[in-house]
C-alpha positions as CSV (number, residue, x, y, z in Angstrom):
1,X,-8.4,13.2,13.7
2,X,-10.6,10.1,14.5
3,X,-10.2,8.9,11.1
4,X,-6.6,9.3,11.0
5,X,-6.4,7.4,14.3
6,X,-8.7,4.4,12.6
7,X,-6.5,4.4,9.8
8,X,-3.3,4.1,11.1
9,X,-5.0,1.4,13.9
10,X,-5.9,-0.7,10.9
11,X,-3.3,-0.7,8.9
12,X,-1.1,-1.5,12.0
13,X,-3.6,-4.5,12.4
14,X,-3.2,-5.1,8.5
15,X,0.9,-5.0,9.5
16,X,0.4,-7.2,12.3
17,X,-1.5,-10.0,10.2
18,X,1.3,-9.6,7.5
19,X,3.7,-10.5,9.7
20,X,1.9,-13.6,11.0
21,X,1.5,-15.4,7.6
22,X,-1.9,-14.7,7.2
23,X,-2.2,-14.9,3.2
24,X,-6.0,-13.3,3.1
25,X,-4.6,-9.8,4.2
26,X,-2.6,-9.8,0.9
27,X,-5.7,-10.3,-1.2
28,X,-8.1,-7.8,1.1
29,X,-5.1,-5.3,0.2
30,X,-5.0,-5.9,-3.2
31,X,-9.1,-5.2,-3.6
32,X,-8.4,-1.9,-1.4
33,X,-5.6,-0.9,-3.9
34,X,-8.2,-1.4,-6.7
35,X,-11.3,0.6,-5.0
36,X,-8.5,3.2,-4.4
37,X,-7.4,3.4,-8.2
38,X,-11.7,3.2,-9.1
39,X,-12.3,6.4,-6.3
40,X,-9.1,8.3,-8.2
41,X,-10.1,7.5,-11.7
42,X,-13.4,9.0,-10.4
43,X,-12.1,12.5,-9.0
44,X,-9.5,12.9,-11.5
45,X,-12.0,15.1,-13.6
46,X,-13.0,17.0,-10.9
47,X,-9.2,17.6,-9.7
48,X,-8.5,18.2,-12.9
49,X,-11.4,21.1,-13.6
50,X,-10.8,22.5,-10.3
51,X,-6.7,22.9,-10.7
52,X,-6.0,21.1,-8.0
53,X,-2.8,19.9,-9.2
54,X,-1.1,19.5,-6.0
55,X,-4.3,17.2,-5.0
56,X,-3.7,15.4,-8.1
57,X,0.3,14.7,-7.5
58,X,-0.3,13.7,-4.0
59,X,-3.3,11.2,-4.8
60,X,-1.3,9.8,-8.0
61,X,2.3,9.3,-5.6
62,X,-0.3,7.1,-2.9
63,X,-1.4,5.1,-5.8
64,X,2.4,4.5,-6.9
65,X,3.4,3.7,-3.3
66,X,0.7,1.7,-2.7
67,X,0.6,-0.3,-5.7
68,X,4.6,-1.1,-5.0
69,X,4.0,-2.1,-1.3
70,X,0.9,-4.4,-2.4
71,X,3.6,-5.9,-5.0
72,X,6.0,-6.5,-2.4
73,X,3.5,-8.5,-0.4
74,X,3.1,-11.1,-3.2
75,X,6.7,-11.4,-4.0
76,X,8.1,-14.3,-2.2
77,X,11.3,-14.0,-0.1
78,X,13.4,-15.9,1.4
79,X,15.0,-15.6,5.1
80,X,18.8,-16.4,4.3
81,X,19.5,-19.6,6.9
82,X,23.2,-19.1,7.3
83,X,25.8,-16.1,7.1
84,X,27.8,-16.3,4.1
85,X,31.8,-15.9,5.4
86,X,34.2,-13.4,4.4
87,X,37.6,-14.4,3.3
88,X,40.3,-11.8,3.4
């Protein structure tokens, strides 16, 4: 429970800093998302001995979600300035 709590506190904070244009976050992510593909490269032979194959899906489905939401951070965007019209 109390690492759950710290978890969701920090990536609220992460959110938060996002959101304020802090650039650094982005790269502090990106080295999270690599330790986090190192640590499941690591288990996968021990999920994989053990049968844990719902372990395995679920670990492999962060790693995808994560790795797209860590894309998204870097991709640049663009706030539209006016509202196109609609003609009828």
């Amino acid at each position: 429970m109390d690492v759950t709590l710290v978890s969701i506190i920090l990536l609220m904070g992460a959110a938060y800093l996002v959101r304020g244009g802090y650039s650094w976050i982005r790269w502090v992510l990106l080295v999270l998302l690599l330790l986090s593909f190192s640590a499941t490269a690591i288990a996968l032979p021990v999920l994989l001995k053990s049968k844990l194959t719902n372990a395995l899906y679920l670990s492999l489905a962060q790693l995808v979600v994560q790795s797209v939401a860590v894309i998204l951070l870097f991709v640049p965007y663009q706030i539209p300035t006016q509202v196109p019209e609609v003609t009828e």
